[in-house]
C-alpha positions in Angstrom: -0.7 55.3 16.0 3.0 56.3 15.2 3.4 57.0 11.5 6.2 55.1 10.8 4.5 52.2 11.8 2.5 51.5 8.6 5.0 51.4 6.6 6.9 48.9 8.9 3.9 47.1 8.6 3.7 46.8 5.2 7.0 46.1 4.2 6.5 43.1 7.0 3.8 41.8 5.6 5.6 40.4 1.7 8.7 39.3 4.1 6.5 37.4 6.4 4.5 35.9 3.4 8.2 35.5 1.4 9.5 33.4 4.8 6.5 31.5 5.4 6.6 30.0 1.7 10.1 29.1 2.5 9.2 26.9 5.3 5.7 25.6 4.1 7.1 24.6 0.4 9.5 22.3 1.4 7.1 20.8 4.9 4.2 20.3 2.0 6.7 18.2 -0.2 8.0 16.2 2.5 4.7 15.0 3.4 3.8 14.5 -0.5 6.7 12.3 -0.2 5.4 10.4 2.9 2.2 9.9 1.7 4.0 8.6 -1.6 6.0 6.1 0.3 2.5 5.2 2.3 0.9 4.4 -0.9 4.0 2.3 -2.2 3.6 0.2 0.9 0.0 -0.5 0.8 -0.2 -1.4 -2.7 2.8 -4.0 -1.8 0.7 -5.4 0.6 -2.2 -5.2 -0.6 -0.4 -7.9 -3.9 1.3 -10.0 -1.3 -2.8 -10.5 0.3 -4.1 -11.1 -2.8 -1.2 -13.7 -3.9 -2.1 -15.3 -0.1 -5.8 -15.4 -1.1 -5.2 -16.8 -5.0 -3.2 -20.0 -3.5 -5.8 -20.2 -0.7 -8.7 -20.4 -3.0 -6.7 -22.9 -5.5 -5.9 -25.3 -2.3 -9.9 -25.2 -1.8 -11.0 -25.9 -5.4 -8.3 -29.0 -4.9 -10.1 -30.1 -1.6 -13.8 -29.5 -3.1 -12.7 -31.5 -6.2 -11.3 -34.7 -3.5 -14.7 -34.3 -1.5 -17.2 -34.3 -4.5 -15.1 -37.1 -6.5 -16.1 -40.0 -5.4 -14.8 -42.1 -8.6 -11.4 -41.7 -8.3 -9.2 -43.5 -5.9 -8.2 -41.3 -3.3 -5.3 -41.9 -1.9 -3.3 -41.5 -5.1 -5.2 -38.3 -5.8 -3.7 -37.0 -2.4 -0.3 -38.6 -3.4 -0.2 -37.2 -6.9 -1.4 -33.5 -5.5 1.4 -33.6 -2.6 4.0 -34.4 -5.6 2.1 -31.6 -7.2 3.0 -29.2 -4.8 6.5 -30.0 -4.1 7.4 -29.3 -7.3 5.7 -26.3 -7.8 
């Protein structure tokens, strides 16, 4: 083995550690950022689902309640729900 090659070797060895950090800083904080924007999206739709569910489970309390009343006269219940709704 040639003796200048140590030291060649071990002046390579910060640079190649100096270069690498230059290139695997800035890849790590790009993909920080990606997973950032990944969890941004999923928590929107994981609000819009649960909205979806929330007025699905109201619309079945409302048809539970017409099923099990049975003193109230229905058609107007219907009518007075359907007003309900388009003014909500």
């Amino acid at each position: 083995m040639s003796p200048f090659l140590i030291p060649i070797i071990a002046l390579m060895i910060p640079i190649v550690a100096i270069l690498s950090s230059m290139v695997f800083r800035p890849w790590m904080q790009l993909q920080h950022r990606k997973m950032e924007l990944e969890a941004d999206r999923v928590a929107e739709k994981a609000a819009q689902y649960a909205a979806q569910t929330e007025r699905l489970e109201q619309r079945v309390r409302v048809l539970e309640r017409i099923a099990t009343d049975r003193g109230a006269d229905l058609a107007l219940e219907i009518d007075q729900l359907r007003d309900e709704r388009l003014t909500n």
